[in-house]
Structure formats: structure tokens, C-alpha cells
C-alpha positions in Angstrom: -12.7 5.6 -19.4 -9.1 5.5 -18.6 -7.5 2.3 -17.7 -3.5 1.9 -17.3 -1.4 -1.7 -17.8 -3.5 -5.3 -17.9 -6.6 -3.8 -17.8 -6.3 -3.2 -21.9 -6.7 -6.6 -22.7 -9.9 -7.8 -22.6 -10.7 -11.4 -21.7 -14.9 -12.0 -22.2 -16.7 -12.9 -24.9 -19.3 -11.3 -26.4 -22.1 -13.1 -28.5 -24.7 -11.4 -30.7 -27.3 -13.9 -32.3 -30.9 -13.4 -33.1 -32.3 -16.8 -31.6 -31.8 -19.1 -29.0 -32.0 -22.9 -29.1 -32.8 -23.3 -25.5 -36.2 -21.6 -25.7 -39.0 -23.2 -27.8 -39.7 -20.1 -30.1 -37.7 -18.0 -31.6 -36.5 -15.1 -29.7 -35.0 -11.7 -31.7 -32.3 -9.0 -30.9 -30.4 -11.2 -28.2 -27.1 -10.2 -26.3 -25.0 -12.7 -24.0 -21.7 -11.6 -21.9 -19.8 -14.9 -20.6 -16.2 -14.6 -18.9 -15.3 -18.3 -20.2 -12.5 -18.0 -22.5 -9.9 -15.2 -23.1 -11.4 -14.2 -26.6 -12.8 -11.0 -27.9 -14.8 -10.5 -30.7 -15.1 -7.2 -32.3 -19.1 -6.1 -31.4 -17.6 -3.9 -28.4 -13.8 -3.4 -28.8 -13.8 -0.8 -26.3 -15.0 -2.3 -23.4 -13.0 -2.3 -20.2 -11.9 -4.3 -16.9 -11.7 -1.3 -14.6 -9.5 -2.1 -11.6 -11.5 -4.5 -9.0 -12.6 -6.6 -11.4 -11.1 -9.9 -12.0 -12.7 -12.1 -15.2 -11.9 -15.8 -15.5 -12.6 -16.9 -12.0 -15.5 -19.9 -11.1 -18.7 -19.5 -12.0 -21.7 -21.1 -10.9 -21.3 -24.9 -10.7 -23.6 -26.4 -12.2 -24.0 -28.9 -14.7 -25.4 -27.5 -17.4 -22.8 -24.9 -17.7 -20.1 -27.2 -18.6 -16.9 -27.7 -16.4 -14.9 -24.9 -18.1 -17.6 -21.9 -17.5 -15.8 -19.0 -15.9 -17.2 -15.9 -14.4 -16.1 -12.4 -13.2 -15.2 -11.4 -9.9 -15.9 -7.7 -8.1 -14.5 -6.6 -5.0 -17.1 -3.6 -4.4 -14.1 -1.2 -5.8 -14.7 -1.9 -10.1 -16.9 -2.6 -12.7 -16.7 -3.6 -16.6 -17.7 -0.6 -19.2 -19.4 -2.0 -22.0 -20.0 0.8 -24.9 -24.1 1.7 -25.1 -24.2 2.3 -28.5 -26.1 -0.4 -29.3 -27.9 -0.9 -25.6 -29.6 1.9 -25.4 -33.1 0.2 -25.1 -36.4 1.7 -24.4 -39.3 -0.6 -25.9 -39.7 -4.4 -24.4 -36.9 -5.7 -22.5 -35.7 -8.8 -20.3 -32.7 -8.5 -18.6 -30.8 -11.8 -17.1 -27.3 -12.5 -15.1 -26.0 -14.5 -12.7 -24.7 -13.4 -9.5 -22.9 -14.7 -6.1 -23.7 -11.7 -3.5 -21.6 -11.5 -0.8 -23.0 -10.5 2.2 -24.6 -7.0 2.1 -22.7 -3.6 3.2 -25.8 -1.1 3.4 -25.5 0.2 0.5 -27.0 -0.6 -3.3 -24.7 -2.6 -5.5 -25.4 -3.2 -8.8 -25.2 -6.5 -10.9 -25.9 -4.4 -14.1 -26.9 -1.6 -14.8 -27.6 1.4 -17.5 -28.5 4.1 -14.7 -31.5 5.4 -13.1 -33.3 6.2 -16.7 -33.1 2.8 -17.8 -32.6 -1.0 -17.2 -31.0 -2.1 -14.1 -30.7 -5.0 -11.3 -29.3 -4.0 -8.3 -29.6 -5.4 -4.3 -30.0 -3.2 -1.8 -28.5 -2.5 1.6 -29.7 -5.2 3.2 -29.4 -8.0 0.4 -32.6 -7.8 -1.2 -32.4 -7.9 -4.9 -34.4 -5.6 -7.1 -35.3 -4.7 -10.4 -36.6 -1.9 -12.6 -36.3 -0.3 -16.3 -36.9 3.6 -16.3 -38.0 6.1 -13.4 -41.5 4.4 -12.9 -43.7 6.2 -10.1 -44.4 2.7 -8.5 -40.5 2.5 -7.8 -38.2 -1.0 -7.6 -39.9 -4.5 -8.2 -38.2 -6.1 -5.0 -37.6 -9.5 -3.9 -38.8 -11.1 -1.1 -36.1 -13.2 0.5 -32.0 -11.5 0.4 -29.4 -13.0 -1.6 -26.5 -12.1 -0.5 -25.6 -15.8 0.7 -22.4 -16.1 -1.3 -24.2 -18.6 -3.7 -25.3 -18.0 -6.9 -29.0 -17.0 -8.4 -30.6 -16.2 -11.4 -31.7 -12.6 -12.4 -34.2 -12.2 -14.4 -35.7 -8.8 -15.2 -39.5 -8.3 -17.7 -40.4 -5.2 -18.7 -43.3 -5.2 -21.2 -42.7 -1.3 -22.5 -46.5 -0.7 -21.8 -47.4 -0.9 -17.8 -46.1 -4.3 -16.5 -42.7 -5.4 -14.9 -41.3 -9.0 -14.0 -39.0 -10.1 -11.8 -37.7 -13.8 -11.2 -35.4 -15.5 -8.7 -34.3 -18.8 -9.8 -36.8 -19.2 -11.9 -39.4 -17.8 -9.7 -41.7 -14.4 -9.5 -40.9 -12.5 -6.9 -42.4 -9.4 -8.2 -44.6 -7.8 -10.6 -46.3 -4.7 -11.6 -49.1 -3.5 -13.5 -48.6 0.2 -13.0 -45.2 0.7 -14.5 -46.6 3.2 -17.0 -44.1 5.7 -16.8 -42.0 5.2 -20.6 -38.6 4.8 -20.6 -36.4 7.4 -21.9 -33.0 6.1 -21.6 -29.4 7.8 -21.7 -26.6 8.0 -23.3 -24.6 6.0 -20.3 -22.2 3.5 -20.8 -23.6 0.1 -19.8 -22.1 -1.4 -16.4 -21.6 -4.9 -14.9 -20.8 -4.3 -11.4 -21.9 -1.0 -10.6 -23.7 2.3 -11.7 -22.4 4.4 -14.4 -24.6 7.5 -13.2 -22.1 10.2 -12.2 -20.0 9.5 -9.3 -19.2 5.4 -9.7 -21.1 3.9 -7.1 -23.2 0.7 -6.7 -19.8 -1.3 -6.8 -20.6 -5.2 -7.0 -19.0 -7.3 -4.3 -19.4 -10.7 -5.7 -19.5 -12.7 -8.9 -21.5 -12.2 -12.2 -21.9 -14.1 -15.3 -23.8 -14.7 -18.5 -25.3 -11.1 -18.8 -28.1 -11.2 -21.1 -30.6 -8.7 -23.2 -33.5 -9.2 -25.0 -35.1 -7.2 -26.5 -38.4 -8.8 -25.9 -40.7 -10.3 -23.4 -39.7 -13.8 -22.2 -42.5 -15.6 -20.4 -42.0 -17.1 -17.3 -42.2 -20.7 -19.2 -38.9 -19.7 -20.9 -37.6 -17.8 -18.1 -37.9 -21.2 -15.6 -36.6 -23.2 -18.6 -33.5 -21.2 -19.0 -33.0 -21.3 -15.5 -33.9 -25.3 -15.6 -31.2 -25.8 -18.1 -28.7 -24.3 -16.1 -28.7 -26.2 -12.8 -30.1 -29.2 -13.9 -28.3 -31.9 -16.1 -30.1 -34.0 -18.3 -30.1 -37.1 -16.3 -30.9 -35.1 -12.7 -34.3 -33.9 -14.6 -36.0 -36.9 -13.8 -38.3 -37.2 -10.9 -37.1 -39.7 -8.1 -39.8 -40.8 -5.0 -39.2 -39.6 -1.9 -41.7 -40.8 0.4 -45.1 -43.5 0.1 -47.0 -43.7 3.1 -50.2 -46.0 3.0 -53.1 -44.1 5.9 -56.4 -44.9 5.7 -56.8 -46.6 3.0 -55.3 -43.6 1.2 -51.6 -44.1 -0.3 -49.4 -41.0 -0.1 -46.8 -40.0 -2.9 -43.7 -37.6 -3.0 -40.8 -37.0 -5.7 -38.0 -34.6 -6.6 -39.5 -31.6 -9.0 -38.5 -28.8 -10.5 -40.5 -25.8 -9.9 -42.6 -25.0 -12.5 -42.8 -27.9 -14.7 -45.8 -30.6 -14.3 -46.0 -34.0 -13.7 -48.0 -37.2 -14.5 -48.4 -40.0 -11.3 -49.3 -43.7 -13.7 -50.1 -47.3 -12.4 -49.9 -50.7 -13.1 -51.3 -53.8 -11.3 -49.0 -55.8 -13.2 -45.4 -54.8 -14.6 -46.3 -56.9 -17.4 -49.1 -54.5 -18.3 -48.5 -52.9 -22.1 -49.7 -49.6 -21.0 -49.1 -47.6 -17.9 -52.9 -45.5 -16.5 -53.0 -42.2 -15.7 -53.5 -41.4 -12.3 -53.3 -37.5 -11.8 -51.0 -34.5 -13.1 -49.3 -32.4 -10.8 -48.1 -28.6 -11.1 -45.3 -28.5 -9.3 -44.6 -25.2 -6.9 -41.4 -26.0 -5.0 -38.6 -29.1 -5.3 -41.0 -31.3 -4.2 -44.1 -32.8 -5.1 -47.1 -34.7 -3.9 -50.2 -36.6 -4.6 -52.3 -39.4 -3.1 -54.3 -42.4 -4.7 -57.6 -42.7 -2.8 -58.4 -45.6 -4.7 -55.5 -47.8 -4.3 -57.7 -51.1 -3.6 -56.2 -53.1 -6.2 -54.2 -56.4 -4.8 -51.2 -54.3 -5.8 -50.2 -51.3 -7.8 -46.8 -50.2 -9.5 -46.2 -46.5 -9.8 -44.2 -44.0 -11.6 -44.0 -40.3 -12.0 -43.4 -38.9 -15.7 -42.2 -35.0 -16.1 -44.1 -33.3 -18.6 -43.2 -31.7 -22.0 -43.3 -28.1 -22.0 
């Protein structure tokens, strides 16, 4: 691909492992683009900035990304061409990135993509992102609810190289297929971040991506929310905090901070100066908040507190 002037340099940084600490098992064949630091290492030296893409520019801001995490920048005119040599992947895949969306023009854009014959997540015309690896009769997994708000989501793409497809939003499923039995058979495309290297260039990204990632295996959702998790949350904003205790009927009512996903433990006391704390009930937590009530709350007095859960 030609490229004339600045576009030569290349300023993102490319990191090839085979685990990753953030998961709790160990996870093979993994690739991660980031757009932190102007450094290059040598696993793609031919990848280019085309025109109408800008690395280096805020990324998402949260904590667990550090204060320093950069991103890349699309204006819906280029795209970054990262050699396939190497990507070219047609067993078990997950696919992950980041992305701010601006709001949608009617047509697909692509956050990355390999072309129609493989791996790609794309939104479509009217904001809705989707996902899908190979031609599968059953067509795009699609998300419910549009993203193209201007703030930044996780990606995150499961194919299972058998029948089944994933696809999570923040952390969530938002999709899923059991009839994605068509195999994949790949291409000999360049891999693109911001747009669709099938012939023509289209699918230009208007927005922000960063920390691309492949695996060349299934994550679980467990992983996939825990990733996620570690992103936006820091340490000390993981804890749960009450919200709301309302006493009805002899029936007191409990609600805290959560995280989606993860589970949590409501304990008592009568007495603070109690060694041990009882177990009242666990709770799977399904959105940012949680609840519970204590239908036995007769004692003269009762000290609570909500614990989050180990994986």
C-alpha cells in the first residue's frame, strides 16, 4: 500500500506474548495493538498509517488503563494496514478493541476487520455494532442497543470454529449463535483497523480505537467481563458501596454498587464486636446495581456489609 511523507513512521506498538496475567488460566497465541508510545517493534514492520488516521490521541479514560494510554483516531477517510501473514486465522478465535463511535452515517464502518471471509467487527448504518468470523448462513451476531454515542465500549467477538458465535458489549452478551456452521476459509487480505480491506476501501471508521486484540482461542464470558472489569474499574472503585436500606413490613431492603457479572455476599452482625461476620445471602449481580432483603431482621439490631466475590 503506498503511503507518501509522515505516514512512514510508525507510532503503535505491537505485543506478541503467549499468556496473559489478567485472566486466571493461561491463554495461548495472543496479539495486542495499543497506540500508547511512539515505539515499533519488529513483528509487523510494514504496517501503515494511511492518511485519516491519527495515532497517539486519548483513549478511553479509565483507570485501569493508566494516565498515559493513547489511542488512534479515524476520520471515516483511513485505516491502519497491518500485514496478514501471521493473522490469517480460521480455527477458534476471540476478537477484542475498543472503540468511541461517532454518530452513525448509514453506512457500515469497521473497527477491524480481515474482510467478508473472515473475522470482523463492524457497526452498521444506523450504530448498531455487529460481529461475525466467515460467510455464516445465519449472517451478523448484532447488538441490541447502538453505540455510536461518542463514548467508548468494549468489543468483544467468540467464535468457537465448530457452530457457536459470541458477542459482548462491555462485558455483556449481546448475541449468540449456535448455527454458525459454515467453516471459515479466510484470505489472503491485509488486516485493517478502521475499515475493510475487501476491494474498493470502504467501511472507513469515524471514531477512536484501541487495544486490538486476537486470540486464538475461546475466552469465556468470565474472562471476557474480567478484562473488561479491569479496564474501567480501579482497584479501590471495585468495592461495593450501599445505596439504599429501606425497612417495610418487617422486611429490610438492601442496595449497592456492582459490577455486572461478578457475585456478591450480604453478612450481619448484631454486635460490631462479634469475631465473625454470618452469611446472609449471595447475589449474582445483572446490572450496576444490586439488591436483596432480610426477612428476618428481628434482632434488636443488625450491622451489615456486602463482600464481592472471588472469581
Amino acid at each position: 500500500m503506498p503511503v507518501g511523507g509522515s505516514n512512514e513512521s510508525i507510532a503503535f506498538r505491537a505485543i506478541l506474548k503467549n499468556s496473559l496475567r489478567l485472566l486466571e488460566k493461561r491463554i495461548t497465541d495472543f496479539l495486542m495493538l495499543t497506540f500508547s508510545r511512539p515505539i515499533v517493534y519488529n513483528l509487523f514492520p510494514n504496517t501503515l498509517y494511511e492518511p485519516g488516521s491519527l495515532p497517539g490521541v486519548p483513549s478511553a479514560p479509565y483507570a485501569g488503563f493508566g494516565a498515559d494510554n493513547l489511542a488512534c483516531q479515524f476520520i471515516g477517510a483511513g485505516y491502519i494496514g497491518v500485514p496478514a501473514a501471521y493473522l490469517n486465522f480460521t480455527g477458534r478465535l476471540t476478537v477484542m478493541a475498543w472503540a468511541s463511535a461517532r454518530p452513525a452515517t448509514g453506512s457500515f464502518q469497521a473497527i477491524i476487520s480481515k474482510g467478508g471471509t473472515s473475522y470482523r467487527l463492524t457497526m452498521d448504518g444506523s450504530g448498531y455494532p455487529h460481529f461475525a468470523d466467515g460467510a455464516q448462513s445465519v449472517g451478523d451476531l448484532v447488538g441490541a442497543a447502538r453505540v455510536d454515542d461518542n463514548q467508548w465500549h468494549h468489543w468483544a467477538g467468540v467464535y468457537d470454529a465448530t457452530n457457536a458465535e459470541f458477542f459482548y458489549i462491555d462485558g455483556q452478551l449481546v448475541a449468540s449463535t449456535n448455527s454458525a456452521t459454515a467453516p471459515v476459509t479466510g484470505n489472503g487480505n491485509d488486516v485493517w483497523i478502521g475499515g475493510d480491506p475487501d476491494e474498493g476501501a470502504f467501511q472507513l471508521f469515524n471514531g477512536s480505537a484501541d487495544e486490538i486484540a486476537l486470540f486464538t482461542n475461546v475466552l469465556s464470558a468470565a474472562q471476557i467481563r474480567q478484562i473488561f472489569s479491569s479496564a474501567t474499574n480501579a482497584p479501590s472503585l471495585l468495592a461495593p458501596v450501599f445505596s439504599g436500606m429501606t425497612l417495610a413490613g418487617g422486611s429490610l431492603s438492601l442496595s449497592w454498587s456492582a459490577i455486572a457479572g461478578r457475585t456478591y455476599q450480604v453478612q450481619y452482625k448484631t454486635n460490631l464486636e462479634q469475631t465473625n461476620w454470618s452469611s446472609l445471602i449471595t447475589v449474582a449481580a445483572t446490572n450496576v446495581t444490586a439488591a436483596a432483603s432480610d426477612a428476618a431482621a428481628f434482632d434488636r439490631q443488625r450491622f451489615y456489609r456486602v463482600v464481592l466475590l472471588p472469581w
